[in-house]
C-alpha positions in Angstrom: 116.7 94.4 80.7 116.5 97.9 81.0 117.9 100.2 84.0 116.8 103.0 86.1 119.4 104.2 88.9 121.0 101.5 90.0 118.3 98.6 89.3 118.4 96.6 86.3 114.9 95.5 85.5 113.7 92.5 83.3 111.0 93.8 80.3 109.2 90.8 81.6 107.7 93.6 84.3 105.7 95.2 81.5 105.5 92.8 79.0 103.9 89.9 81.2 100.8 89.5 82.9 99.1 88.9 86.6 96.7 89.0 89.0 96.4 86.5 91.8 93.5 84.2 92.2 92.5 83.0 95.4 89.8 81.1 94.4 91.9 79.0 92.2 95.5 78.6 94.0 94.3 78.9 97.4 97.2 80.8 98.3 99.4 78.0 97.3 102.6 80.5 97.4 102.5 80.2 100.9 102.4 76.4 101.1 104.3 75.1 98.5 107.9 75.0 97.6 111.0 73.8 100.1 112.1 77.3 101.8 110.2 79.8 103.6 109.3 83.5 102.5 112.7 85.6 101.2 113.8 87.7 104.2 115.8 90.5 104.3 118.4 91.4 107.0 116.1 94.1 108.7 113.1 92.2 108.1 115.0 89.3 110.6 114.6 92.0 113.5 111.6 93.5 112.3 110.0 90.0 112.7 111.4 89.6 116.3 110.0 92.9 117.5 106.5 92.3 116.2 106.3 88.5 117.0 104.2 89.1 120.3 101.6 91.3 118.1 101.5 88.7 115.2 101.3 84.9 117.7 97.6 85.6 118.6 97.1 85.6 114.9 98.3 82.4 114.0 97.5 79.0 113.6 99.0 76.8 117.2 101.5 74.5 114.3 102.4 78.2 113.0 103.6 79.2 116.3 104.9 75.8 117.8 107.2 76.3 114.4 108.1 79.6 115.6 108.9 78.5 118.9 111.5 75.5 117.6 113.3 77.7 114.8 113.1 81.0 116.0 110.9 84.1 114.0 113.5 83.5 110.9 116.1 80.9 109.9 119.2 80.9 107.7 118.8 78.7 105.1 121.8 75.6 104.5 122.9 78.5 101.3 123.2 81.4 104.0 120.0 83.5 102.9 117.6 84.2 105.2 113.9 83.1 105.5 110.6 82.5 107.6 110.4 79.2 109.3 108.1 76.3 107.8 105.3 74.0 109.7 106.8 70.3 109.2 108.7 71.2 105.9 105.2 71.9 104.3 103.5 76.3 104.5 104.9 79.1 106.4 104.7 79.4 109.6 103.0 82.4 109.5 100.6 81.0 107.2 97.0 80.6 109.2 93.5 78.9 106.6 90.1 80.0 106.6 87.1 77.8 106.6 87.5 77.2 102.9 91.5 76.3 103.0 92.6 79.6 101.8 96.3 80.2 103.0 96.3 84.2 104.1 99.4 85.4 106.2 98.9 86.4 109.7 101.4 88.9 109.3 99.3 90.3 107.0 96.2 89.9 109.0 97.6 91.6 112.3 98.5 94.8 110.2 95.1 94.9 108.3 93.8 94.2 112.3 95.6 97.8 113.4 98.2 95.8 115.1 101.5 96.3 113.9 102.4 99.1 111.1 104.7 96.5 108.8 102.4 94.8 105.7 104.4 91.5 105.5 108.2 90.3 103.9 108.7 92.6 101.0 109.4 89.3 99.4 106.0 88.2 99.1 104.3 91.9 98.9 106.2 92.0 95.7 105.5 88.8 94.5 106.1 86.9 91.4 108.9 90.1 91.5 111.6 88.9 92.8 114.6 91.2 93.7 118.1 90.0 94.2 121.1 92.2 95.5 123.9 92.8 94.2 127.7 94.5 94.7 126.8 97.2 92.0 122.9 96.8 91.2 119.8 95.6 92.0 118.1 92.6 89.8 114.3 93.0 89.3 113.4 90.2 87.8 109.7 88.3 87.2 109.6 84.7 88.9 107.5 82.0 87.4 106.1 79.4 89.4 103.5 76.5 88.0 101.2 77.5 90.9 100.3 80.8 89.7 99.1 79.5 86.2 95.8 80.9 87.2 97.2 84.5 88.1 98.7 84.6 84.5 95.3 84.0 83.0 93.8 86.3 84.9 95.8 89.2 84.6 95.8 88.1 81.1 91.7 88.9 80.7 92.1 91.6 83.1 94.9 93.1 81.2 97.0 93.5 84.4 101.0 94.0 83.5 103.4 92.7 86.4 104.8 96.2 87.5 101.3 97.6 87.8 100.0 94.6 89.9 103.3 94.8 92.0 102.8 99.3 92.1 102.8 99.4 95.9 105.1 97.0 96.9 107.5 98.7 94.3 107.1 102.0 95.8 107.5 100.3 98.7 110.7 98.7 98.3 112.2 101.6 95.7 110.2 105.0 96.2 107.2 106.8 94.3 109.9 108.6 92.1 111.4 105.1 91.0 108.1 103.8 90.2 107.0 107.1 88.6 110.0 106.5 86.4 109.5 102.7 85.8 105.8 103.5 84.5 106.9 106.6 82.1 109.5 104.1 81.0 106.8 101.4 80.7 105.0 104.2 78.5 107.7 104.6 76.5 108.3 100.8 75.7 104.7 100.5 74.6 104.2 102.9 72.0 107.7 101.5 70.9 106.5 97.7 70.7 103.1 98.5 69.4 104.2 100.7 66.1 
């Protein structure tokens, strides 16, 4: 682990590779697992607010699942998260022809419709970033789905905190990033001398 301010970041960031592949996961992340996206307190009103842009881009399970549970739950351990469809995806998962998972929250912002990407959480995923009284954890998550990502940021030579840049800035700033990659720099030429 290594620090910069008051985030404590796992080496695993530049020493660890990825790039997803939708050809082979089929946007698995979105579907698979027992608890919605990660949300964070603002995202919970964030989500409210934009709902009426982002419906007409769903799936009709997506938004029948919004409809029952509301835009976001709180999970049984008091975190918060996006609703599922039946225990199974997202509900703001929609599929294309081929049974790619996308995320229509994503879909009405690349449409011009709303100015937010998507949950930090899964703009930043495999990062994963967990709060703390006197830090921030940045920490790499791995999941059996993204076996293929790993490979493929593996040929592609594709570090973690490269493949992650804009949600980073996004969540911490161009001048925390700028300071990650000099860091990143630095561990380099000091692991491969």
């Amino acid at each position: 682990m290594f620090q910069l301010d008051n985030t404590l970041i796992s080496e695993e960031l530049l020493e660890e590779h990825f790039c997803c592949d939708l050809n082979a996961c089929k946007g698995a992340c979105c579907v698979a697992g027992e608890a919605g996206a990660p949300l964070e307190k603002e995202e919970v009103s964030i989500l409210e607010n934009l709902y009426p842009k982002i419906a007409p881009f769903l799936n009709d399970a997506g938004r029948k699942a919004i409809h029952q549970h509301g835009t976001s739950i709180v999970a049984s351990d008091g975190s918060l998260e996006t609703p599922l469809v039946d225990g199974k995806e997202c509900a703001y998962t929609t599929f294309d022809s081929q049974g790619v998972a996308h995320c229509g929250i994503e879909q009405a912002h690349q449409a011009g419709e709303i100015d937010w990407q998507k949950p930090i959480s899964c703009h930043l995923y495999p990062v994963r970033v967990q709060h703390y009284s006197t830090f921030t954890a940045v920490n790499y998550h791995r999941w059996q789905i993204c076996h293929a990502a790993c490979d493929l940021g593996q040929k592609n030579k594709i570090p973690i905190y490269q493949f992650v840049k804009n949600a980073l800035v996004r969540k911490f700033g161009q001048e925390w990033f700028d300071a990650l990659e000099q860091t990143a720099q630095n561990y380099n030429r000091q692991t491969h001398t």
